[in-house]
C-alpha positions, 0 to 999 in steps of 0.5 A: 328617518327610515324613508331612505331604506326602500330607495337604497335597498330597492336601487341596490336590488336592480343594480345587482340583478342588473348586473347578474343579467348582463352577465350572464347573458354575455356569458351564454353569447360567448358560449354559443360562439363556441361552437356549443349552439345546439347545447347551449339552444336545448339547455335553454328549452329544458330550462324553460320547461323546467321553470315552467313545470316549477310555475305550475308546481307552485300554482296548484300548491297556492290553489291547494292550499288556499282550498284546504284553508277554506279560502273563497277563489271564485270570481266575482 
């Protein structure tokens, strides 16, 4: 009975991203076509410093906290 709630749920998620994506990046195009290129180009390199420092950030939270934990992350 409950097969049908992952494929509604996970179709539901894709078309939303989906859409958000596609209209956000429409929204960055029009954007830039305003004469904003040198804006629009450095919001988007400090955003990608930012996710990156946030990937690190939650990188050695994980490794920090797995070690506190006693977890073993040694490769075989």
């Amino acid at each position: 009975m409950w097969d049908w709630v992952p494929i509604v749920f996970v179709t539901f998620k894709v078309l939303a991203l989906g859409l958000a994506m596609f209209f956000a990046i429409k929204w960055h195009y029009d954007q830039s076509k305003k004469g904003e290129r040198r804006a629009a180009l450095r919001t988007g390199a400090i955003m990608a410093a930012a996710f990156l420092l946030a990937l690190v950030a939650v990188m050695l939270l994980a490794i920090g906290l797995s070690r506190t934990l006693g977890l073993d992350l040694s490769l075989p």
